[in-house]
Backbone as CSV, one residue per row, in Angstrom:
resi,resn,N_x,N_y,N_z,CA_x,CA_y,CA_z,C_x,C_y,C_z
1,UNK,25.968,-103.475,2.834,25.525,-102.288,2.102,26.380,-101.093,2.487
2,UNK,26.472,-100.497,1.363,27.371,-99.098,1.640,26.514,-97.978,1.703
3,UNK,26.451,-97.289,2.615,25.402,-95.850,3.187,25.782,-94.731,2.141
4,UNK,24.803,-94.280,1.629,24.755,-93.549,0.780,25.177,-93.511,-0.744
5,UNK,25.451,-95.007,-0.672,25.674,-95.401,-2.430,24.362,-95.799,-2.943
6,UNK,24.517,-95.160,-4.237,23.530,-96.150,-4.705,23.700,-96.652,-5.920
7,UNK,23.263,-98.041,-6.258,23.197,-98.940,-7.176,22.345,-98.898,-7.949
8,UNK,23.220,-98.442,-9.109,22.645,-98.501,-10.278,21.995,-99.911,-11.275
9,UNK,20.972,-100.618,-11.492,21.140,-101.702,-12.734,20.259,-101.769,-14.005
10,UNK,21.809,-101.936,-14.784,20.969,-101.761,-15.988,21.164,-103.268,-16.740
11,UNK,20.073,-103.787,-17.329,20.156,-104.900,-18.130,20.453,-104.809,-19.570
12,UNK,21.392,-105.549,-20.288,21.567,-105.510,-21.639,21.795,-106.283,-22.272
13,UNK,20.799,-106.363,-23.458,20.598,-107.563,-24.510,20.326,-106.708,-25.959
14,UNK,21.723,-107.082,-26.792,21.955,-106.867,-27.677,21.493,-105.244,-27.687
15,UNK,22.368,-103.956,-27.424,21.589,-103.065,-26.683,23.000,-102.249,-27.493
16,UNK,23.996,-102.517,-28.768,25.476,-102.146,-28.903,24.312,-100.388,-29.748
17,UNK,23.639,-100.306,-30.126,23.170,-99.306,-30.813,22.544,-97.809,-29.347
18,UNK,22.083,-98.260,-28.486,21.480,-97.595,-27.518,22.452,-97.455,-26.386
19,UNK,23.607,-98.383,-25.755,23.733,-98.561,-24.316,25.534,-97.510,-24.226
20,UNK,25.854,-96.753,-25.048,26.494,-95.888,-24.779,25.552,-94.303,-24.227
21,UNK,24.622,-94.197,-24.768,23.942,-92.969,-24.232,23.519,-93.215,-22.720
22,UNK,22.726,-94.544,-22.674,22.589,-94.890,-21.563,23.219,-94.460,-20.533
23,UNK,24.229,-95.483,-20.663,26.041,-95.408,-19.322,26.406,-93.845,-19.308
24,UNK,25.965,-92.612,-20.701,26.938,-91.437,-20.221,25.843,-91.013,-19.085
25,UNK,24.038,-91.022,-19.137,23.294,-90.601,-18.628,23.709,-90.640,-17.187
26,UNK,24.423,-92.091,-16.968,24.312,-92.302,-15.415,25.603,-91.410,-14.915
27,UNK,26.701,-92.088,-15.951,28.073,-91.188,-15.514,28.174,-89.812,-15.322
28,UNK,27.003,-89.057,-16.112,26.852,-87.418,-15.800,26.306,-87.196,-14.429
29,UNK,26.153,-87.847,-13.598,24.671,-87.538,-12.189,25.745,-86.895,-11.431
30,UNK,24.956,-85.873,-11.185,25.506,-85.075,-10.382,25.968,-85.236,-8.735
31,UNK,25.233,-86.575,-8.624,25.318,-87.375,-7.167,26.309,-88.660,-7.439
32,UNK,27.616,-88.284,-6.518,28.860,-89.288,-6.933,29.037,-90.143,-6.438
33,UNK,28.204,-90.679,-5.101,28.268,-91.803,-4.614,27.285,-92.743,-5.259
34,UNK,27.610,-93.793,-6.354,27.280,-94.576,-7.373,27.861,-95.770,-7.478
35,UNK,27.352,-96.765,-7.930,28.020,-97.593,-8.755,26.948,-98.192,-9.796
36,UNK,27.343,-98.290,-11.131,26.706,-99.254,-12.350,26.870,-100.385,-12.771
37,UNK,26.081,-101.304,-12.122,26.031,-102.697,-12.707,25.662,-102.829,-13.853
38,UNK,25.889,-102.991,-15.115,25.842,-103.671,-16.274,25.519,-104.899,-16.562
39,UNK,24.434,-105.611,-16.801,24.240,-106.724,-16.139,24.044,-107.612,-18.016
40,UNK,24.758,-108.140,-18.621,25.116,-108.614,-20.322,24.393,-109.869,-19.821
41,UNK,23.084,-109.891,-20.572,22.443,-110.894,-20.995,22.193,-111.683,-21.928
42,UNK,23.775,-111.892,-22.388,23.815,-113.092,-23.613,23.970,-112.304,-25.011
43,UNK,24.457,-111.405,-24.736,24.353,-110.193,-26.012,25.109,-111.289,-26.945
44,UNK,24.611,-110.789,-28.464,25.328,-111.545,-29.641,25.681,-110.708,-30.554
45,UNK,25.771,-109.501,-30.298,26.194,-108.331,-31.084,27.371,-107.304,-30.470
46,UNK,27.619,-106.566,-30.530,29.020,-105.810,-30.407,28.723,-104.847,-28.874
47,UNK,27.283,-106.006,-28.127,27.763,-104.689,-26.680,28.509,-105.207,-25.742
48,UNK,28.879,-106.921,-25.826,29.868,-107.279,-24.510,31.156,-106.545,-25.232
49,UNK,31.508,-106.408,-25.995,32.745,-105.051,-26.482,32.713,-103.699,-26.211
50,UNK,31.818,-103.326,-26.343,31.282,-101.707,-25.985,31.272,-101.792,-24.090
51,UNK,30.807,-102.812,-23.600,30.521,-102.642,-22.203,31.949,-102.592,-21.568
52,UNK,33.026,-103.555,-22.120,34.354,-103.592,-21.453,34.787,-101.985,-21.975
53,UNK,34.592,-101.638,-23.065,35.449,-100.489,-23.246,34.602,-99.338,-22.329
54,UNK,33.786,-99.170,-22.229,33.028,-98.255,-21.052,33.321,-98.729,-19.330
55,UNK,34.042,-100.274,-19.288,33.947,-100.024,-18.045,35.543,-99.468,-17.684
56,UNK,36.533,-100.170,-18.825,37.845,-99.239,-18.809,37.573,-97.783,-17.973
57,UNK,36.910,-97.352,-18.782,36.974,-95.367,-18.696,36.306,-94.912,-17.347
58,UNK,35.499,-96.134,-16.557,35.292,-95.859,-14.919,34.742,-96.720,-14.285
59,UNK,35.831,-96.728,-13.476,35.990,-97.324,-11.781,34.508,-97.927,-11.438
60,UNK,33.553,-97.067,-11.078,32.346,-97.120,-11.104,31.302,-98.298,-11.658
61,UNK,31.801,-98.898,-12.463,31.463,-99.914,-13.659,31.505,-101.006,-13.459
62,UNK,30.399,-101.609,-13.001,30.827,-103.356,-12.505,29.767,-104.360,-13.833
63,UNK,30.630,-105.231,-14.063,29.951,-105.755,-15.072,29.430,-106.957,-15.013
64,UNK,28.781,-108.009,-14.920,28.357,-109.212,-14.680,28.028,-109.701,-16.266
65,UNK,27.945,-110.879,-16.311,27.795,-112.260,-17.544,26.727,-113.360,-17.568
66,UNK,25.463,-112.931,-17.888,24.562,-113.756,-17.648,25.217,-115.189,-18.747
67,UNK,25.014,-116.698,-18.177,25.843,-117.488,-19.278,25.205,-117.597,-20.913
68,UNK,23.333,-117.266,-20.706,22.429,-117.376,-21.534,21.966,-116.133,-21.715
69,UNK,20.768,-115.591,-22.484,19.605,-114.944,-22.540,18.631,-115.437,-21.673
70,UNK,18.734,-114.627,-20.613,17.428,-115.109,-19.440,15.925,-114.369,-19.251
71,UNK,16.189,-112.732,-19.913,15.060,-112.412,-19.663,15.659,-111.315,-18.763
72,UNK,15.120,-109.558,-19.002,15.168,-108.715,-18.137,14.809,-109.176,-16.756
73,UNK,13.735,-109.893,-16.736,13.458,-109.789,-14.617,14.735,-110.832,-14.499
74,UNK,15.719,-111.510,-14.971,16.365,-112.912,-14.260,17.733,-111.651,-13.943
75,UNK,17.955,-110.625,-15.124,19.248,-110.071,-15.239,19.204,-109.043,-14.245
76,UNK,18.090,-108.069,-13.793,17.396,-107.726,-12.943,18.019,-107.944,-11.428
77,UNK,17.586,-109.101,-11.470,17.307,-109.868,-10.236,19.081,-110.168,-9.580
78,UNK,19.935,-110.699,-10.759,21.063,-110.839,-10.650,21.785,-109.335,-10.198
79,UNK,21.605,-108.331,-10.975,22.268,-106.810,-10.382,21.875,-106.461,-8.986
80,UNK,20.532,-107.068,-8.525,20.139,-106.203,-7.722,21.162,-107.391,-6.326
81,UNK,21.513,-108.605,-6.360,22.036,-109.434,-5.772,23.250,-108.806,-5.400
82,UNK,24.058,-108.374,-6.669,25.483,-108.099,-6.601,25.673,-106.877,-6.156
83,UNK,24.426,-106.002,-6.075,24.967,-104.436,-5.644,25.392,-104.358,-4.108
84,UNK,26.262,-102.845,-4.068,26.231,-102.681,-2.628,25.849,-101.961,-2.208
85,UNK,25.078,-101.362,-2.471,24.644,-100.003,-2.308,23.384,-99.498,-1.238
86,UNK,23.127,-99.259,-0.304,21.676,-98.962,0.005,20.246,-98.209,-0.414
87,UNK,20.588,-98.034,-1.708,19.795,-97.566,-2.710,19.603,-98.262,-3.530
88,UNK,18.619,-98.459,-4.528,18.175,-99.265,-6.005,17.713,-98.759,-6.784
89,UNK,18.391,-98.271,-7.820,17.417,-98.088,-9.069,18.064,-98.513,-10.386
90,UNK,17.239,-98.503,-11.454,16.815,-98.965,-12.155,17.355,-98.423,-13.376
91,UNK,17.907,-98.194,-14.792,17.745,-97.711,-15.964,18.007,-99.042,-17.184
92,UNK,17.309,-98.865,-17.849,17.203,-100.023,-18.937,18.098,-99.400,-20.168
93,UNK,18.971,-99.768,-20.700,20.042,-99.717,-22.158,19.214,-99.146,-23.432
94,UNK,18.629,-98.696,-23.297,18.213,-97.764,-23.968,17.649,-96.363,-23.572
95,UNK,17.792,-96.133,-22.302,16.188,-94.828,-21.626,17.706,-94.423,-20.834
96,UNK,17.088,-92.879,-20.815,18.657,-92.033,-19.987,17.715,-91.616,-18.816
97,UNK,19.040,-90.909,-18.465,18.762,-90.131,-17.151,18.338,-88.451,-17.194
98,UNK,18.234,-87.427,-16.835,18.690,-85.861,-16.519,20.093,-85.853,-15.502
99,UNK,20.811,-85.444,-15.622,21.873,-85.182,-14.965,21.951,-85.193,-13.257
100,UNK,20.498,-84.305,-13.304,20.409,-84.089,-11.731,19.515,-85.378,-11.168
101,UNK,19.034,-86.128,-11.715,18.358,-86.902,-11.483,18.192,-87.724,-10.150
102,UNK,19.286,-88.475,-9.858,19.660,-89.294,-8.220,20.481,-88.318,-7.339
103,UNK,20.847,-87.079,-7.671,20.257,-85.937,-6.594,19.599,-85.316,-5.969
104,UNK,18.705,-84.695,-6.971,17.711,-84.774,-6.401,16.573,-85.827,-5.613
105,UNK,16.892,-86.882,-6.310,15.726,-88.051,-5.791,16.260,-88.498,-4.163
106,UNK,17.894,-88.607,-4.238,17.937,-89.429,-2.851,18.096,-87.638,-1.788
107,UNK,18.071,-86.993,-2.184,18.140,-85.499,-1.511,16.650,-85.350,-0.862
108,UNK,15.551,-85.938,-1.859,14.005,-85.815,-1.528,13.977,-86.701,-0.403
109,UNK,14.221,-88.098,-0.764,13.944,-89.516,0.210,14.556,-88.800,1.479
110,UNK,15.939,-88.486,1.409,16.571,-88.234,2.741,16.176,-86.924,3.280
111,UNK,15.047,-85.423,2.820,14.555,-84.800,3.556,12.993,-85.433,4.002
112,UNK,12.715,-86.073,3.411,11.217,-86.726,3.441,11.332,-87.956,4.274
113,UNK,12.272,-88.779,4.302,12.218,-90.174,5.006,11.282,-91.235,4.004
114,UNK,11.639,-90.874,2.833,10.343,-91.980,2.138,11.512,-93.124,2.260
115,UNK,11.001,-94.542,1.693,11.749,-95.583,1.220,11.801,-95.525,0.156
116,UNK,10.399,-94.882,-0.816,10.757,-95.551,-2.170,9.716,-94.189,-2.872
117,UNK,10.780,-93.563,-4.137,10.647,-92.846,-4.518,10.159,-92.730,-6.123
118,UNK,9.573,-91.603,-7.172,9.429,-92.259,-8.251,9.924,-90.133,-8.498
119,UNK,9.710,-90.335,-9.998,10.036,-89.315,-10.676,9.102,-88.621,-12.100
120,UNK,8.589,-87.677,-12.524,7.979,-87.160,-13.780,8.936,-87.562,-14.767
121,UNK,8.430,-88.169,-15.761,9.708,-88.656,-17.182,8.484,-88.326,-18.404
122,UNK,9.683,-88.137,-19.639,9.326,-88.864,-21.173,8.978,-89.731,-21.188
123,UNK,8.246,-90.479,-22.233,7.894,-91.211,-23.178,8.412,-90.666,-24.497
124,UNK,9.689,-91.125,-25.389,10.578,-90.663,-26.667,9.965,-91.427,-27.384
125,UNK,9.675,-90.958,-28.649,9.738,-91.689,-29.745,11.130,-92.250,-30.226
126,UNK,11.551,-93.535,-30.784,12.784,-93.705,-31.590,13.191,-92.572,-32.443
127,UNK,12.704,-91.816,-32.962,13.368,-90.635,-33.933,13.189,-89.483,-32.890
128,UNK,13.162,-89.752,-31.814,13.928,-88.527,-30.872,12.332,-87.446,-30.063
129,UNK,11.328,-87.139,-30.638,10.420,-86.229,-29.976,9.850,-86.681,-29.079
130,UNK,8.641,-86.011,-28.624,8.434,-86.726,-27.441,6.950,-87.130,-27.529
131,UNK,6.492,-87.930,-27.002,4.877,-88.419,-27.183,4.491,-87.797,-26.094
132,UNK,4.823,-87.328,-25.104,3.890,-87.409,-23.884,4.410,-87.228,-22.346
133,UNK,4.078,-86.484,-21.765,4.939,-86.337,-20.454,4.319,-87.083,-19.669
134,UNK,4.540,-87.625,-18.637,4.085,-88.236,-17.353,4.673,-87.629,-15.961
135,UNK,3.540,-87.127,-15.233,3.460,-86.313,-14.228,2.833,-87.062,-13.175
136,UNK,3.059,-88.038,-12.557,2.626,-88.671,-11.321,2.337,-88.095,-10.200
137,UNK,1.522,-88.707,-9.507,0.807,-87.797,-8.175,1.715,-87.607,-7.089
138,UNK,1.866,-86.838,-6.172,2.973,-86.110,-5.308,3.640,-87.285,-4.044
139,UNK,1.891,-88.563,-3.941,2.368,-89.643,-3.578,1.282,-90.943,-3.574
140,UNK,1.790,-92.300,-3.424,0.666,-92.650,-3.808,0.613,-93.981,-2.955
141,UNK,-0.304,-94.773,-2.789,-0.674,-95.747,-1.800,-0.659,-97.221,-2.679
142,UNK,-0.560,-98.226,-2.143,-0.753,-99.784,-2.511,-1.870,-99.477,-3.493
143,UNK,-3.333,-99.135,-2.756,-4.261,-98.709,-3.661,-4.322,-98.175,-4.869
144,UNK,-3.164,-97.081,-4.783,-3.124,-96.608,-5.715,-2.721,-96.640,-7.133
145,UNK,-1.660,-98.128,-6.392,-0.803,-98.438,-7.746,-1.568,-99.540,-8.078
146,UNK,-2.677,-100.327,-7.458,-3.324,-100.886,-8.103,-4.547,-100.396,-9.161
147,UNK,-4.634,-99.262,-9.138,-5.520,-98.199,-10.017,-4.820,-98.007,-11.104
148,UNK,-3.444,-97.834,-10.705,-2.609,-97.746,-12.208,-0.841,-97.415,-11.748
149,UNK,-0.289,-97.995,-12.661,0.531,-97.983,-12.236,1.684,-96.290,-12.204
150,UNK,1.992,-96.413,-11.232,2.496,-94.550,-10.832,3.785,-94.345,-11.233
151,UNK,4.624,-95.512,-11.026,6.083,-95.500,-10.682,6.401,-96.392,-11.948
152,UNK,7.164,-95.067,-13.095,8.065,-95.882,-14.076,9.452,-96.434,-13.484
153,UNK,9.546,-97.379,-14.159,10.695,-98.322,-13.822,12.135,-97.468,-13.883
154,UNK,11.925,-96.705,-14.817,13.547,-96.046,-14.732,13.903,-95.082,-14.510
155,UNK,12.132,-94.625,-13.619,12.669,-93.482,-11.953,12.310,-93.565,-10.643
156,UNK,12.397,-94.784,-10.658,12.255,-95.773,-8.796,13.398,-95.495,-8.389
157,UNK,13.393,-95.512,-7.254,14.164,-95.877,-6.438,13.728,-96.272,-4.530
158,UNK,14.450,-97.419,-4.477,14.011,-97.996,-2.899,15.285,-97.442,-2.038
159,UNK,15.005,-97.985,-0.813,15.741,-97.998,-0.133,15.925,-99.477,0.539
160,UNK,17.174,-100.593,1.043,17.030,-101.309,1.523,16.781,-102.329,2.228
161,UNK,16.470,-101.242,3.116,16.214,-101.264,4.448,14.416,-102.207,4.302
162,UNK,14.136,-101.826,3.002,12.806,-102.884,3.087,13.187,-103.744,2.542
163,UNK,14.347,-104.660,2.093,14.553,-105.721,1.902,14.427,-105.866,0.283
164,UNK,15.415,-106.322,0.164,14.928,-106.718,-1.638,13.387,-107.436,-2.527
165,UNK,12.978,-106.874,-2.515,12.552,-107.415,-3.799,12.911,-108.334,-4.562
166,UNK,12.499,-109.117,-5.767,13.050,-109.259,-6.962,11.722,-109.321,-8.296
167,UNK,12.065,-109.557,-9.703,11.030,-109.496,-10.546,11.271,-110.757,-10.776
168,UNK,9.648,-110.788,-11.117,9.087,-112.373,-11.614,8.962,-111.903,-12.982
169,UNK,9.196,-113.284,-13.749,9.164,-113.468,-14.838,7.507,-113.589,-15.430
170,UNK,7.016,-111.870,-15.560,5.639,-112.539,-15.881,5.408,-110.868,-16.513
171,UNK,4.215,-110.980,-17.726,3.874,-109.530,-17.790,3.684,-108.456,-17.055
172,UNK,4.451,-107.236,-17.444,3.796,-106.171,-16.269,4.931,-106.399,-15.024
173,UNK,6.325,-107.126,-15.227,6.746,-107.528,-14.240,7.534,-106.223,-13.180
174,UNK,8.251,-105.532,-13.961,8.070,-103.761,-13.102,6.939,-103.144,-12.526
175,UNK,5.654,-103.460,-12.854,4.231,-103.318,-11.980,4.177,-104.064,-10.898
176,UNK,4.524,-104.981,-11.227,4.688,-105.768,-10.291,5.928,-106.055,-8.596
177,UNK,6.896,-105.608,-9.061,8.262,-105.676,-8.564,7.793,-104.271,-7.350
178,UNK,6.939,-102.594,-8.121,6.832,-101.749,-7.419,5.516,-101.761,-6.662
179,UNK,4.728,-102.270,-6.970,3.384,-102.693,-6.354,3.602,-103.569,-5.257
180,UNK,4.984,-104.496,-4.922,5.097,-104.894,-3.825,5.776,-103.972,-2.672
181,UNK,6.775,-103.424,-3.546,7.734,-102.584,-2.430,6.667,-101.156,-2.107
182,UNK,5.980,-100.644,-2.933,5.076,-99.666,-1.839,4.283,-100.500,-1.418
183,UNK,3.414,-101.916,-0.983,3.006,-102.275,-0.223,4.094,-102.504,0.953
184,UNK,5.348,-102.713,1.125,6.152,-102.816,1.919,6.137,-101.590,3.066
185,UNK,6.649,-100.689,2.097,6.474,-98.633,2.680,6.077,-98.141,2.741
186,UNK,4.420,-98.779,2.754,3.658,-98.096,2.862,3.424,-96.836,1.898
187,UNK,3.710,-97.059,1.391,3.273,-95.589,0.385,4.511,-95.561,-0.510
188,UNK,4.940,-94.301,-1.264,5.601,-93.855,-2.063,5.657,-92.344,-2.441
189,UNK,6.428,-91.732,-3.118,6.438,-90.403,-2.819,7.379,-89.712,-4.443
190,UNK,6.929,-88.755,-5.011,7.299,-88.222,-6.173,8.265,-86.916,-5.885
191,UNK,9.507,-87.126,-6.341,10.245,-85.998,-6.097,9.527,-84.613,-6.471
192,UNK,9.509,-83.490,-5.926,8.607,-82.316,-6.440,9.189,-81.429,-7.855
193,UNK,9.759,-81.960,-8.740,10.243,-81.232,-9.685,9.204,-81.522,-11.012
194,UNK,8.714,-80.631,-11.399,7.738,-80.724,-12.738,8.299,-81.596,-13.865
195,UNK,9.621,-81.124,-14.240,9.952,-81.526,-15.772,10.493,-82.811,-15.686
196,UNK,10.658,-83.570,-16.491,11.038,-85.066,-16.790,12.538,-85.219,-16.264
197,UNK,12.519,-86.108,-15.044,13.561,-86.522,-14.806,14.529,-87.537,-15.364
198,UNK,13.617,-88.099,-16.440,14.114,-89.860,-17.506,13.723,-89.159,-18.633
199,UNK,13.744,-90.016,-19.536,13.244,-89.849,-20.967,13.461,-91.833,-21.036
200,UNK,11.818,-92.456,-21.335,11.602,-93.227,-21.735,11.756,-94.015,-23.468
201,UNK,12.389,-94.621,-23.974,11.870,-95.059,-25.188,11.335,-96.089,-25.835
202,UNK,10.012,-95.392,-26.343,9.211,-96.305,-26.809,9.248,-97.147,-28.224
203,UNK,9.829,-97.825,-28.061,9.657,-98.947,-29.583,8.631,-99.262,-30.427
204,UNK,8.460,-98.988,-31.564,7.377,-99.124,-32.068,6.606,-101.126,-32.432
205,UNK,7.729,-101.665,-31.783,7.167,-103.131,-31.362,7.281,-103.970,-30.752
206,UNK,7.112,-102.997,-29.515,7.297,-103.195,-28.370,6.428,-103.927,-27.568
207,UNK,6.549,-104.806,-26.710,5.477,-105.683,-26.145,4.290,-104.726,-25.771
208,UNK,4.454,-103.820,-24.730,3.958,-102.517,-24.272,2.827,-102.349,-25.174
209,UNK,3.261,-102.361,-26.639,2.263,-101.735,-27.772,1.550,-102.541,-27.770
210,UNK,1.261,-103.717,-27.047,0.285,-104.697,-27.657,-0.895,-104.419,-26.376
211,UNK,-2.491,-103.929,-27.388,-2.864,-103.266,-25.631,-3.539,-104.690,-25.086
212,UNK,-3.834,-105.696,-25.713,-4.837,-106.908,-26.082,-3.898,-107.799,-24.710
213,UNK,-2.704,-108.118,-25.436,-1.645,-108.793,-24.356,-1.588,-107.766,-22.804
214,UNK,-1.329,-106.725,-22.319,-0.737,-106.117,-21.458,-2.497,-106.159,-20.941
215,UNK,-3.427,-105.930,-21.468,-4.545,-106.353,-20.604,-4.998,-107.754,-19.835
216,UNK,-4.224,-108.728,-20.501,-4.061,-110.110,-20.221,-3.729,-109.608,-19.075
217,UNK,-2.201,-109.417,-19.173,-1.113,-109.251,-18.067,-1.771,-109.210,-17.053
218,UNK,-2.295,-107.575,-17.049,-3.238,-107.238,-15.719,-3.957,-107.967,-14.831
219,UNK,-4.840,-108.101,-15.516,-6.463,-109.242,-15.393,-5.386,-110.822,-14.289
220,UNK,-4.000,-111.022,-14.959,-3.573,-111.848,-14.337,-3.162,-111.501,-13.213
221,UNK,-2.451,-110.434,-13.171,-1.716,-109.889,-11.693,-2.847,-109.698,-10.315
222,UNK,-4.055,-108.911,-10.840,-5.243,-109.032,-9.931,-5.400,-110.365,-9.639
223,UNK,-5.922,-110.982,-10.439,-6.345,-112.164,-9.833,-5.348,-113.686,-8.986
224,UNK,-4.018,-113.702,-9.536,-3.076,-114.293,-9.460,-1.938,-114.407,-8.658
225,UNK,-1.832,-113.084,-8.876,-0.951,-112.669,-7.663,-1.075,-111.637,-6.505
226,UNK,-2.125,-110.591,-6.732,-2.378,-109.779,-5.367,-4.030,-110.922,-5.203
227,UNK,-4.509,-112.034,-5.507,-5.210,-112.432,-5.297,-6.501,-111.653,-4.986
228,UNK,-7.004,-111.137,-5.869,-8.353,-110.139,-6.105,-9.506,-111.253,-6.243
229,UNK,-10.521,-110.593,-5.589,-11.800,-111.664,-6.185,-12.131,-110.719,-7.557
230,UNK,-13.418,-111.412,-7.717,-13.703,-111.097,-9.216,-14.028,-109.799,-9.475
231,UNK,-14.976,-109.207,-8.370,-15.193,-107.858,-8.291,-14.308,-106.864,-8.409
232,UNK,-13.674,-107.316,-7.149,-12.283,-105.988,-7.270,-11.313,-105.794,-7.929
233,UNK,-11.373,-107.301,-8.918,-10.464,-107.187,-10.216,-10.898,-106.456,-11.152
234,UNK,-12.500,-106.913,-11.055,-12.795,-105.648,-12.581,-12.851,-104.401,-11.971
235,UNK,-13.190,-103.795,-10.934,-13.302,-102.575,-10.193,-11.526,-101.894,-10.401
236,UNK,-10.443,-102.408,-10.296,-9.387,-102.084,-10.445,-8.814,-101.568,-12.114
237,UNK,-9.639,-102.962,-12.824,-9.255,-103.351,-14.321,-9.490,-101.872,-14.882
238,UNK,-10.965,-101.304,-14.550,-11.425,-100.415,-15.019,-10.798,-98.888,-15.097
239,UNK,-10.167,-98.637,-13.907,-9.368,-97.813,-13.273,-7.851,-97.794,-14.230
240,UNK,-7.119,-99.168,-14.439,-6.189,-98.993,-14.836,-5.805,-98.749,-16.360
241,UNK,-7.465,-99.046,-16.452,-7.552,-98.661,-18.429,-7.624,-97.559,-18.857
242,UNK,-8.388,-96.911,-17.992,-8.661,-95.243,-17.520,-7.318,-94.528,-17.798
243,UNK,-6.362,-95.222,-16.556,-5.121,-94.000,-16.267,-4.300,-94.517,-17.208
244,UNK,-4.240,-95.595,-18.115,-3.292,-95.713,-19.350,-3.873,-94.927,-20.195
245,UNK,-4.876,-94.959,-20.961,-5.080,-93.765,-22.163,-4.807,-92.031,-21.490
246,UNK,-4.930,-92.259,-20.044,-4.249,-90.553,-19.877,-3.092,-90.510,-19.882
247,UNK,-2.298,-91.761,-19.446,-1.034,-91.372,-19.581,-0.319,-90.974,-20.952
248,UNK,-0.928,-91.846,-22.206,-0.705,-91.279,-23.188,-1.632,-90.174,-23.799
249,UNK,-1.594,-89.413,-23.171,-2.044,-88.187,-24.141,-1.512,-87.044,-24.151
């Protein structure tokens, strides 16, 4: 691992319409010790072309070749292998950054000593406005992210030093991936800046949208994998149904 880099990964599948805004988001950060894994998951449209011509234009740019379509957690899992960085985060080929974004965040971790950090973001509509801000709590516990989940995926960031992670191939699998690493660090911690550090976008058919399925999801992760009895699954369930309709409002 290289001290004070941090590794960027982004996954992309068929992504030639979205994953130039993406790559400028990261290339603008005002924090220069970086690198961007690009991680081409079988694309069949014009972004393994777009990705070589973006990695031409910087150094910075490491690209990997999944041989198939595996699935965000497999492509995931592969970036986070190849990075060198002692940092991790996250942006998906479609959702940007703010400029200042992994300045401020690893500036917070390294006056705070957290491991693992999250950020206030958008939720975009595809035609550009915004649905909804998300303002997460200043910090939050194992508990907490089992109440609901705190930490969007594409303003995490860990630190190494707790050991990788990886995502399972299962609903909710970013709930999942951060629900282990703050059980790791004990906690987690929200950079203190109000306004949206990401801008999320939401697809209008998008798995996400399905609330019937993503309640499945849940109901499974309690019981399945943090191994909940029956009680404290619905005691949780209840909680996390709660803080999704606030998050959208």
């Amino acid at each position: 691992m290289t001290p004070d880099l941090v590794s960027v990964i982004m996954p992309a599948y068929n992504a030639e319409r979205t994953l130039r805004a993406s790559v400028l988001s990261v290339r603008e950060q005002t924090y220069p010790a970086l690198e961007l894994i690009i991680v081409d998951d079988g694309s069949r449209d014009g972004t393994t072309g777009l990705i070589c011509e973006l990695a031409r234009a910087d150094h910075r740019l490491r690209v990997l070749y999944q041989p198939s379509n595996n699935g965000v957690a497999a492509a995931r899992n592969a970036g986070i292998e190849a990075a060198q960085g002692s940092y991790i985060a996250f942006l998906d080929s479609d959702d940007r950054w703010h400029p200042h974004k992994l300045e401020l965040q690893i500036g917070h971790m390294r006056g705070t000593g957290s491991l693992v950090s999250y950020t206030a973001y958008d939720r975009v509509a595809e035609d550009g406005h915004v649905l909804s801000h998300v303002r997460p709590p200043s910090v939050v516990t194992h508990d907490d992210m089992l109440r609901s989940n705190h930490i969007g995926n594409l303003t995490g960031v860990y630190h190494r030093s707790l050991g990788d992670a990886h995502f399972l191939a299962v609903g909710h699998e970013d709930y999942v991936f951060w629900l282990d690493l703050v059980r790791r660090a004990g906690g987690a911690s929200c950079v203190p800046y109000a306004d949206a550090l990401a801008w999320y976008l939401v697809h209008g058919g998008s798995l996400s949208s399905d609330k019937l399925r993503a309640a499945r999801w849940q109901w499974h992760i309690y019981r399945d994998i943090e191994r909940l009895g029956w009680l404290a699954a619905s005691h949780y369930m209840c909680h996390y149904a709660w803080q999704a309709v606030r998050k959208r409002r």
